[in-house]
N, C-alpha and C positions, 0 to 999 in steps of 0.2 A: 504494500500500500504506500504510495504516494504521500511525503510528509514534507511540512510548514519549513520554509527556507530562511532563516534569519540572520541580517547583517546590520550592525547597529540600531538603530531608529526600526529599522526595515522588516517587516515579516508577511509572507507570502503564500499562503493557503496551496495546498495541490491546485492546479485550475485557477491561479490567480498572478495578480501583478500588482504589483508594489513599489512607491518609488519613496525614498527620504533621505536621511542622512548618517554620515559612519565618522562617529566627531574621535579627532585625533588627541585634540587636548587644548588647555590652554593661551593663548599667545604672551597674557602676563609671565606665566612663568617663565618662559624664555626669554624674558627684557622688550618684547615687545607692548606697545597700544592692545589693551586689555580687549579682549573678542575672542573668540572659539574658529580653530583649525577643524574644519569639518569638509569631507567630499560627498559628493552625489554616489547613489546606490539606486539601481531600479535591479530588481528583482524577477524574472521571471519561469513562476512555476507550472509545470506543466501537470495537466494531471494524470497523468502514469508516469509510474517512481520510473527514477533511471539514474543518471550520473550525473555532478555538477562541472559545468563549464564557467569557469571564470576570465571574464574578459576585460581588460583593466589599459587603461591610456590615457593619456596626455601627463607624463611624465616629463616629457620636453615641450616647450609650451608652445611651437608653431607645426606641429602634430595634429592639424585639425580634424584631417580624413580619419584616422584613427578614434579623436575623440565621438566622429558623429557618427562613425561603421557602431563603433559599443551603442552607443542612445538606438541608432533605427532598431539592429538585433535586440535587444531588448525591450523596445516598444511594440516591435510589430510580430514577431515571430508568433505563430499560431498557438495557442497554448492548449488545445486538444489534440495538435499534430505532436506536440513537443513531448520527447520521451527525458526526463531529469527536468533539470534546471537550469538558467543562465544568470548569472551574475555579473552585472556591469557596472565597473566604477570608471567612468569615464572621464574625471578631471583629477588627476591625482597629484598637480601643481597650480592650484586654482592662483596663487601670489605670482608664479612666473605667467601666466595665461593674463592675466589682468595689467603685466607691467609690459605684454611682450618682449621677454628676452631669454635670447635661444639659448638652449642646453641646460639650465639651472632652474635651479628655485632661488629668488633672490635675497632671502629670507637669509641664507645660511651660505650663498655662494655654490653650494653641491651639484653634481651631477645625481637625482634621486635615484638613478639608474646604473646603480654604483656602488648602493647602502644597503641591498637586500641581504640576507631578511629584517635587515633595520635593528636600532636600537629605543627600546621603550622611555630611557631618558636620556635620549641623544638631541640632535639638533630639529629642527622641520623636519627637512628630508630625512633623517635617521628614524624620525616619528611617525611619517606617514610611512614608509615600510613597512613598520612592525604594524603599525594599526592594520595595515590592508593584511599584512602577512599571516597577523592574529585571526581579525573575523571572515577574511576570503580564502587566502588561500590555504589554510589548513582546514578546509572541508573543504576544497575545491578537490575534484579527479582530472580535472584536465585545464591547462589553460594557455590563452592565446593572449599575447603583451603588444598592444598595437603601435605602432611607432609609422614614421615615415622622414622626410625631408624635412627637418625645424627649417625657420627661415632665410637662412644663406643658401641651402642647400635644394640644388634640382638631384636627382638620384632615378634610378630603374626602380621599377619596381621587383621586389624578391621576399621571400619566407626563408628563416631561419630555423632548422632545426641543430639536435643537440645529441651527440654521443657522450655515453659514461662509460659502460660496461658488455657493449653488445646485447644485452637484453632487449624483452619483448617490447618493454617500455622505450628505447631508441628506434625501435623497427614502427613505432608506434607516432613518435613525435615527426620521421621522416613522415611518413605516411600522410600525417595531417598538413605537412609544411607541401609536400608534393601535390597533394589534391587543393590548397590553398589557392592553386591555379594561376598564381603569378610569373612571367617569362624565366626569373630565374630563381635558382634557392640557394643557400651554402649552408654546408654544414661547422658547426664547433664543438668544440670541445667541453662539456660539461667542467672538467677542471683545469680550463683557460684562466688564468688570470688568480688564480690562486684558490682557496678554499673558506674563507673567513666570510667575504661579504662581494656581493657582484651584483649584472642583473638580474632581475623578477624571472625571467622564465628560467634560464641557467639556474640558479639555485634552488627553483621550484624541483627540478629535475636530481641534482643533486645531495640536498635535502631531504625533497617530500616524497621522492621517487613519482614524480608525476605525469605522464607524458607531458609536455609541452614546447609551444612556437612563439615565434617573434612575428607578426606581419611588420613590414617596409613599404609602406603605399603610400602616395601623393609627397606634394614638395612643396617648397618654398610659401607656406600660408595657404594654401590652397582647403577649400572648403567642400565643393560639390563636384558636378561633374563626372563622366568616367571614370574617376580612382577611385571617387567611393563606391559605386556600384561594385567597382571591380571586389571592392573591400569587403561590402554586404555580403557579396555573391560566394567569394574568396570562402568567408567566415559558415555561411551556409553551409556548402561543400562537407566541410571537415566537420559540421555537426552530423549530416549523412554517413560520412564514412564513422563518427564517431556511432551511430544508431539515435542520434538525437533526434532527428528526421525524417520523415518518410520520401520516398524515392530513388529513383537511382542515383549512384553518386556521378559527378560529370567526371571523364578521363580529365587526368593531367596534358596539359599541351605536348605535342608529342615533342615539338623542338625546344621545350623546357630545356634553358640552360644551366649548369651547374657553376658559381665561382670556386674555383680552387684557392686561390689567395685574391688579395687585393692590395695595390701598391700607391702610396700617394704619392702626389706628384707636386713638388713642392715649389714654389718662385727662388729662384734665385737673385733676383732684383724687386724696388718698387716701381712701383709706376698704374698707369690705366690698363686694365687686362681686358684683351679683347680673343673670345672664345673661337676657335675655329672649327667645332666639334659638339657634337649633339649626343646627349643621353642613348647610348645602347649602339652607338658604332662600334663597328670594328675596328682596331687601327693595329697596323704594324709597326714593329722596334722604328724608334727617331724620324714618326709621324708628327708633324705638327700640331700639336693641340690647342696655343695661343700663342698671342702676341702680348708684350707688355712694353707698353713707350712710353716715354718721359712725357712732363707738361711742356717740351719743347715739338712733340711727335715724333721724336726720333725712338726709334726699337731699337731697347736696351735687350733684351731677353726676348726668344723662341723657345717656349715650353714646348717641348718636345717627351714622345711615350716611352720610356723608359724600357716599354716591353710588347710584346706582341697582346693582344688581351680587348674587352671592354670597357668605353667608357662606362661608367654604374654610378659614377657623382660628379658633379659642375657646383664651383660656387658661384654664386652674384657676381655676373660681370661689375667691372666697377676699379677703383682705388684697389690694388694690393699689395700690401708689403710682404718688403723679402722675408721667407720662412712661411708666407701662407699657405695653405693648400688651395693650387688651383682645382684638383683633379684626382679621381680615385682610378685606376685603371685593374681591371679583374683579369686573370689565367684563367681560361675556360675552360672545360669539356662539353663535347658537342654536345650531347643532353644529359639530363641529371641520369635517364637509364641506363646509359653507355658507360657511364662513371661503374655503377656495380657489376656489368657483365664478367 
């Protein structure tokens, strides 16, 4: 039998939906203007018991397609078709969204995407971790961490999945990142980056043994349009192959491409960077990718591709100084299939 789904404020009958709040703590106690750190929660249960899917975003605050792929799936998804439940915490830097400024919370300076599973008397972001890590994801069975291009950044789109151990649970998070239906995927390493504290999904996996993915959709501020369809649809998909849904699940693209690494490509001068190269080219070794000239026009610098591979990220044309990253270039294999043959 089918049972009542609760996340702070929030509680959700089989056959029901629910939306309120998952209050973090304080602002006085951390020296801030006296008010409550609190995120959005909609809830939605379905009424035949099944598994919980937790979908949580905008941890980086120009993440918009991510923040509103969580709101539609949880508003709209049938709830007599829906086998578990969905849980969507959809602004999980509501200070960085409000101030617009990418990568952080400004609160604390952090990458919240950094601090998982959080600390209960740490900083914001060390808080909102643990809070979401407390009341979500330790009753969560699966979860999808939506991200995409904060605002410098144009990028491909692609799903992340995560190896630990060769287990059923790895074969599981590919599986979801693959049918997640975006052009390309890469995989990581659950124990990248060390074991203490990292991102939401990588530690969900190495933690809570949880399947889970990363989506990478839309860019630079971007709100509507085909990414998030792509997004909705994406998120769909992997609740099918999860059994959340009824239908067929849709194939993975077959020319789905795999990133093997990814290399930035860095200015070696400042000046105005003018792009020569579009999201999801091809390029070969000491291809041209930009131009950077002075405020007199003269070309100081030919960013040039370092390697044979994909473009998969552009920043904001514009002013860039030496050390920025123009450019991320990926090592590909032809399809993510071909990779395991």
């Amino acid at each position: 039998m089918a049972k009542a789904v609760t996340v702070g404020t929030v509680t959700a009958a089989p056959g029901d939906r629910a939306s309120g709040w998952l209050v973090v703590g304080e602002l006085d106690q951390l020296g801030f203007a006296r008010g409550q750190i609190r995120l959005p929660v909609i809830v939605a249960n379905g009424s035949k018991e099944g598994p919980i899917l937790a979908l949580i975003a905008g941890q980086h605050p120009g993440e918009y397609v991510g923040m509103n792929a969580a709101i539609r799936i949880a508003n709209t998804v049938e709830l007599e078709d829906l086998v578990g439940a969905v849980i969507a915490v959809p602004v999980l830097n509501p200070y960085g969204v409000k101030k617009k400024i990418p990568y952080i919370c400004p609160l604390d300076g952090l990458n919240m995407n950094r601090q998982w599973p959080g600390t209960h008397g740490g900083t914001v972001s060390m808080r909102t971790a643990d809070a979401v890590w407390q009341a979500v994801v330790l009753q969560a069975d699966y979860l999808v961490d939506l991200h995409g291009g904060d605002f410098p950044e144009y990028q491909a789109d692609y799903a992340i999945c995560f190896e630990t151990d060769g287990s059923a649970m790895d074969d599981t998070s590919r599986e979801m990142a693959q049918h997640f239906g975006a052009p390309y995927i890469r995989t990581s390493s659950a124990a990248e980056g060390g074991h203490d504290t990292g991102p939401a999904a990588r530690m969900a996996m190495q933690l809570r043994s949880i399947p889970a993915i990363v989506s990478e959709v839309g860019d630079a501020g971007a709100l509507e349009g085909e990414r998030l369809s792509a997004n909705v649809d994406g998120i769909a998909n992997v609740m099918r192959v999860l059994g959340m849904l009824p239908g067929d699940v849709v194939p993975y693209p077959p020319g789905q491409r795999e990133m093997v690494s990814r290399t930035p490509v860095l200015a070696r001068a400042s000046g105005l960077c003018q792009l020569m190269v579009s999201i999801g080219q091809s390029m070969a070794k000491d291809s041209l990718l930009a131009e950077i000239r002075d405020p007199f026009g003269q070309v100081v610098e030919e960013v040039r591709s370092p390697i044979d591979g994909d473009v998969v990220q552009l920043f904001y044309q514009g002013w860039i100084n030496e050390g920025d990253i123009v450019a991320k270039i990926a090592s590909i294999a032809q399809t993510s299939k071909e990779v395991h043959e």
